[in-house]
N, C-alpha and C positions, 0 to 999 in steps of 0.2 A: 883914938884907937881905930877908926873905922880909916882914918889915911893913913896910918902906918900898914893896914890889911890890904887898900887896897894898893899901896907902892906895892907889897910882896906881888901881889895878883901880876902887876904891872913888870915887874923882875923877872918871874918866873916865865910870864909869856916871851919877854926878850932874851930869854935863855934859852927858850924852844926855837927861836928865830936864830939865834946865832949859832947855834950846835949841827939847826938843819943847815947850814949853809957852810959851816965850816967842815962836818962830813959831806958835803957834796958841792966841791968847790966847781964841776964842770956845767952845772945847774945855769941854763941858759934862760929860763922864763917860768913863773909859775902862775898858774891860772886860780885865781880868784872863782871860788862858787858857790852857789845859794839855790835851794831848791823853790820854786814859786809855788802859786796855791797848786796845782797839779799835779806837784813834786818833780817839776820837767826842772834841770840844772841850767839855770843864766850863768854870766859872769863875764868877767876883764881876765883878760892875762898882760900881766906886768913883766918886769925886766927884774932878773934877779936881786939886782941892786936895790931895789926900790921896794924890800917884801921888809925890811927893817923899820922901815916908815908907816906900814899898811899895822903891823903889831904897836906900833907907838900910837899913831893916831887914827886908825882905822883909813877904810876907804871908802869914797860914799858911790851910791848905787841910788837909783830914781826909785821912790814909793812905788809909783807903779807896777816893778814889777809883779807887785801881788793883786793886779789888776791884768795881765797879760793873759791871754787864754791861749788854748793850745795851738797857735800858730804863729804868738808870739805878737800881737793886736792887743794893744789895749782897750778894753771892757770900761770908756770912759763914763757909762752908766753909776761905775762905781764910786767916783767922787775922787778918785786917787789919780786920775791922770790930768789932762788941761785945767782944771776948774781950778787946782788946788798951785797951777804954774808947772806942774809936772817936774816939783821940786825934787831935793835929797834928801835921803836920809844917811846916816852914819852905820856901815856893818864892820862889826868886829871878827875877828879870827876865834874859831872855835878849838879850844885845846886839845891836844895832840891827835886832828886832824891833817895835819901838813906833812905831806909825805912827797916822794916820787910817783911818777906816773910811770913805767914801763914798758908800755904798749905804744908807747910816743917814739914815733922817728927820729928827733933830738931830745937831748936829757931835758926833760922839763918836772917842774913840783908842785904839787895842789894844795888848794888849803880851802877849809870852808867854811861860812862865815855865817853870821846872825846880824838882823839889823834893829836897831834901835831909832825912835823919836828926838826928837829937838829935846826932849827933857830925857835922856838917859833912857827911859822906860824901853821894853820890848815893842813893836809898832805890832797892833793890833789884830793883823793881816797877816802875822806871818806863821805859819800852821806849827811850827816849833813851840812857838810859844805859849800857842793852845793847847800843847801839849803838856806843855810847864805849868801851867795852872793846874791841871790835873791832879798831875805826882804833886803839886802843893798841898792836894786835899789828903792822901795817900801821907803826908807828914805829918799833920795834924792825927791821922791815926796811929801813926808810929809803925808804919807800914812801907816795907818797901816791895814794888813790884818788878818782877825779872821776866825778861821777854827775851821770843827768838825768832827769827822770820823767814821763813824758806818763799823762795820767789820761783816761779816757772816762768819760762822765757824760752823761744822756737828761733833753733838758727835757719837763716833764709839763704836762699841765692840772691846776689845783687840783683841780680836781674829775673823780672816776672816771665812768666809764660804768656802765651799768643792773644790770652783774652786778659793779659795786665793780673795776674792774680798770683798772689805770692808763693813760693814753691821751695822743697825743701834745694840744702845747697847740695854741691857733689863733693862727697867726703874724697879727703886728700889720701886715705887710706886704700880705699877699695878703687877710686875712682868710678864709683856710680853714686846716682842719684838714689838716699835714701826713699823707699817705697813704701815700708813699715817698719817699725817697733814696737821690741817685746818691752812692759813697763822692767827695769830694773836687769836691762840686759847688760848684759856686761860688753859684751862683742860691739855694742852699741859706744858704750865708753870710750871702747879702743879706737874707735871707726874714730874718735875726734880725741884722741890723747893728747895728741898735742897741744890743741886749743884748751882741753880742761886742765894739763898740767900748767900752762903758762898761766889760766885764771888762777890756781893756786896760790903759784909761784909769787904773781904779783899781790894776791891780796893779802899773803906772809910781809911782803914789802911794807908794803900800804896800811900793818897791825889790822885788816880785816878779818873778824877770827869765824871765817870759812868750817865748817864741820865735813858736809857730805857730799856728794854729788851724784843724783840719780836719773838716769836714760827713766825719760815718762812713755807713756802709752799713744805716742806719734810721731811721725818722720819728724826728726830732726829736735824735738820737744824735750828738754831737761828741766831739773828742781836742782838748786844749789841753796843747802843750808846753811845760814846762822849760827855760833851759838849762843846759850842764852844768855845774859846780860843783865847785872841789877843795874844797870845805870840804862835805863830806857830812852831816851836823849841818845844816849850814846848809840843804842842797838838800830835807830832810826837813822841816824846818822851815816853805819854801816849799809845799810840798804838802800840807802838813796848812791852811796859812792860805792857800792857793789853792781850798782844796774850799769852805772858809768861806765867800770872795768869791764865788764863782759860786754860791753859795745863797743870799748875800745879794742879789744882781744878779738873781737868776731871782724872787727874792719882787719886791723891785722893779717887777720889769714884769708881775706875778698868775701868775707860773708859780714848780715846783717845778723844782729839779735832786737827782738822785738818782746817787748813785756805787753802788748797789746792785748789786749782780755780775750778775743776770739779770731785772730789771724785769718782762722777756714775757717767755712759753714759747718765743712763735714765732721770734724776735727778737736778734739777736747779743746777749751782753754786753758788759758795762763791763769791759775790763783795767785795769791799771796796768802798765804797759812800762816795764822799766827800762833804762839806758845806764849801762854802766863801763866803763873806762879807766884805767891804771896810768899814775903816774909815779914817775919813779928822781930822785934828790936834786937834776939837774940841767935836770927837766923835762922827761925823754924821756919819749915815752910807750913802755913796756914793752911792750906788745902788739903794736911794728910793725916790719914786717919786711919791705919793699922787694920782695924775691926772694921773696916766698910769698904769694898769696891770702889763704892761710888765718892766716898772720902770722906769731908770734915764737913758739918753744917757751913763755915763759911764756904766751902765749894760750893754746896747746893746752894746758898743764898748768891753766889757771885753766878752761878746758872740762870738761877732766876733774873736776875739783872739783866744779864748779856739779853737773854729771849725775851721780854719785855720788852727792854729799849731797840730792838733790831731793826725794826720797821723806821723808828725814828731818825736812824743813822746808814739807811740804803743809799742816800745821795751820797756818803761819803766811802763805804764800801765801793760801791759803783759811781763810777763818776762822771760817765760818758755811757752816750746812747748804746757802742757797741759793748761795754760792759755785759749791759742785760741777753745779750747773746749768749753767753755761758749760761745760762738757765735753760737747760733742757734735761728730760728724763736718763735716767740711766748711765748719766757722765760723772758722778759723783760731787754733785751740786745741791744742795739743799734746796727746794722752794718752801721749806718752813720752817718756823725758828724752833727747830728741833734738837733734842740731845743723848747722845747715849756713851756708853763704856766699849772701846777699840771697836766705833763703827761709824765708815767712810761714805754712810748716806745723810748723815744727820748734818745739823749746822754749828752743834759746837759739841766736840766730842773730846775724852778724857781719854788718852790715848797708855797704852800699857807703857807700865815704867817701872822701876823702883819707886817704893814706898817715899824717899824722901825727894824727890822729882815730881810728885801728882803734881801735873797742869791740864789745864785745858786748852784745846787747840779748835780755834776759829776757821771757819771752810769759806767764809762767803764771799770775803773780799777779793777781788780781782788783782793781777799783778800790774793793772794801770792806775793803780790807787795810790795817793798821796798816803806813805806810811806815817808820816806824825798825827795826820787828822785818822787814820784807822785805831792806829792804836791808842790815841787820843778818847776814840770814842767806846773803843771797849775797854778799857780803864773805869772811863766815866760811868757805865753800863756795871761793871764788879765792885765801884764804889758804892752805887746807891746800892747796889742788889746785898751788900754787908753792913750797910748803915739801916736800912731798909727792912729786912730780911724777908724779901723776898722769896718765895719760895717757887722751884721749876713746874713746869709741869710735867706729865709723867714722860718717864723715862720713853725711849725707841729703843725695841731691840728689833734686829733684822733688819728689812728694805722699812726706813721709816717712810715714802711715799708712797707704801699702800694702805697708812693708817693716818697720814698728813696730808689733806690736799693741800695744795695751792696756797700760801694764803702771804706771804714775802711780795711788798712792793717792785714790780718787775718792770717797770717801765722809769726814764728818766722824769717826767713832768711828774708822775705820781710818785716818786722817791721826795724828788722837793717840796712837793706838797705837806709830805709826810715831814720832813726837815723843817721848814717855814712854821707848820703847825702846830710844833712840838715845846711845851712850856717844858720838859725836860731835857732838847739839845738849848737852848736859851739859858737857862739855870747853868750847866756844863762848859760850853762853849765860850757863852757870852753874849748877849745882846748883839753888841756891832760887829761881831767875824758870824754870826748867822745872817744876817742882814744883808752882808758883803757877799757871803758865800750863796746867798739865793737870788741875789742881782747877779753875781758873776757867772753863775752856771744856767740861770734863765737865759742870758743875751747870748753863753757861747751856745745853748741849745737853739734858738731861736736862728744863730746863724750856719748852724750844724745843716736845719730843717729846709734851708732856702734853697743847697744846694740839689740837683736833679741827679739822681744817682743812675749807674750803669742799668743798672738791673731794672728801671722804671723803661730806661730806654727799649731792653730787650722787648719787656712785655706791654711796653703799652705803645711806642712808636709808630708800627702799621697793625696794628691788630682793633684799636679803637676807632 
């Protein structure tokens, strides 16, 4: 039984493979991709000819790349690169991922893949997977979770201004340089129609199911929505090959897009907002509860969880020193694992909907953040808080920072601290992808630290 299950498996993907090639007979290359622990995309681009082969037998990609830090160095501290001969592993094509690329000069196709160990299994390191453990435990309840992820991201000009610092681009529309925006201007939209109609366009192509798109509260600063998704995998998947396309779309037309957590000093950042939603074996959504604002006891118990565990899982919300730059007052950033009903100061807030829609929508994470380990970890965070039952602490209504100090790990060294210490991401995660992940982000911060930045020069060069 289980070889006659897995030929269909084996069929159905060479059906995927020969359908995309037979509708797109002019298909000159398609690029092989994988997101590393980062969630930055590696990969091969192969010869169209040769994508028949890669669904039959895979194609292998080095361990290491879940040892590569953000400049593309391997973190041989980790035990995945030299020590190990800086061998292969096996990635397979991930189902109906394989599309056109659009934004590409010659017709080219994508496809993105997962990799596997010498014995079949997931390799340990790969942030998908830790993700898939999760939604395992979410089976076992008879529970399926649906998610959606809105990302911000600041189009640039290629080229910096006189002191090297990034600057918005000069809209093809007006031909000026964006100076301000209104959050949710419309006039803003138009200023870049082109470029958000073509983001569309392509991601209709590419089955990315795109919902909204809104001018944020900064030169050149957009939110493009998600929608949500019970296959969680799947909605992860979407997000990582949605950052792709709007960088590919923003080269396009001579500007950069940056999901960089804090671009400018002066300047909101890039979140990643996330939406969950519980459902029970017949499609309820678990969170809703008619007679209460505030929803179902498993809401509040899945609150409780999130703001619990939050501190635990700051290194993975935040994952880079300029992360913790988005923490300032008054920019609608949480510094406490706070929660309330349609309000944008808190850290995890239940946003108006219809009755059978209650979710709850996550504020903390950065748009530099590896989405399988984010939502990986607030998953993990509304497991225990429903098995647990948990309960929140009291509601925020109003500015919750004048009734919440401080109190969210806001530095990288002290996020890991918090991560490395936590017998609850160990439980969640895993032993050895914590382990991995507190070696891998100790050495790239360690080499983060070494370098002497602009701004030291300014002030301390002749002044000391």
């Amino acid at each position: 039984m289980y070889y006659a299950l897995r030929l269909n498996m084996v069929k159905s993907k060479q059906k995927e493979c020969n359908t995309f090639l037979m509708e797109n007979p002019d298909i000159s290359g398609v690029d092989l991709l994988i997101a590393d622990l980062n969630g930055v995309i590696r990969g091969k681009r192969i010869a169209s000819n040769a994508l028949e082969n890669v669904y039959k037998n895979g194609v292998y990609f080095t361990t290491s790349l879940f040892a590569l830090d953000i400049n593309g160095d391997t973190i041989e501290e980790t035990g995945l690169g030299i020590v190990q001969g800086d061998g292969d592993s096996t990635c397979f094509p991930i189902p109906k991922t394989l599309t056109t690329a659009p934004w590409q000069k010659k017709s080219m196709g994508q496809l993105l893949l997962t990799m596997v160990d010498g014995n079949d299994k997931p390799v340990f390191a790969n942030p998908r997977q830790v993700l898939n453990q999760i939604l395992e435990r979410f089976n076992v309840l008879k529970l399926t979770p649906v998610v959606a992820v809105e990302l911000e991201f600041y189009l640039l000009d290629n080229r910096r201004d006189g002191k090297r610092r990034p600057q918005p681009p000069i809209s093809i529309e007006t031909g000026k340089r964006e100076s301000n925006t209104q959050v949710y201007a419309i006039d803003n939209l138009d200023d870049y129609g082109d470029f958000l109609s073509d983001v569309s366009s392509a991601a209709i192509e590419q089955g990315i199911p795109v919902y909204t798109a809104v001018a944020e509260n900064a030169p050149g600063q957009f939110e493009i929505n998600l929608k949500h998704e019970a296959d969680s995998l799947s909605a992860c998947d979407n997000a990582i090959l949605l950052k792709r396309l709007i960088k590919g779309v923003a080269k396009k037309y001579g500007m950069q897009a940056t999901f960089m957590a804090k671009p400018y000093s002066d300047l909101a950042g890039n979140g990643m907002h996330i939406h969950m939603s519980v459902l029970d074996e017949k499609g309820n959504n678990v969170f809703s509860n008619p007679k209460e604002i505030i929803g179902s006891k498993a809401l509040q118990y899945a609150i409780g969880g999130l703001t619990a565990t939050m501190n635990d899982f700051m290194a993975v919300f935040c994952p880079n020193a300029n992360s913790y730059r988005r923490f300032q007052p008054n920019i609608f950033v949480a510094l406490a694992p706070t929660w309330g009903v349609d309000n944008r100061t808190v850290a995890v807030r239940i946003p108006t909907s219809p009755e059978s829609e209650k979710r709850i929508e996550h504020r903390i994470s950065g748009a530099d953040a590896n989405p399988y380990l984010v939502v990986a970890a607030l998953l993990a965070g509304i497991h225990y808080g429903i098995t647990k039952k948990i309960k929140p602490p009291k509601i925020s209504t109003g500015d919750a920072s004048l009734d919440h100090p401080p109190s969210l790990t806001l530095s990288m060294i002290e996020s890991l601290n918090s991560f490395t210490n936590s017998s609850f991401t160990k439980e969640y995660f895993g032993q050895n992808f914590c382990e991995h992940y507190r070696i891998f982000k100790t050495i790239e911060m360690d080499r983060f630290n070494k370098h002497v930045t602009p701004i030291e020069l300014d002030w301390f060069l002749r002044t000391v």
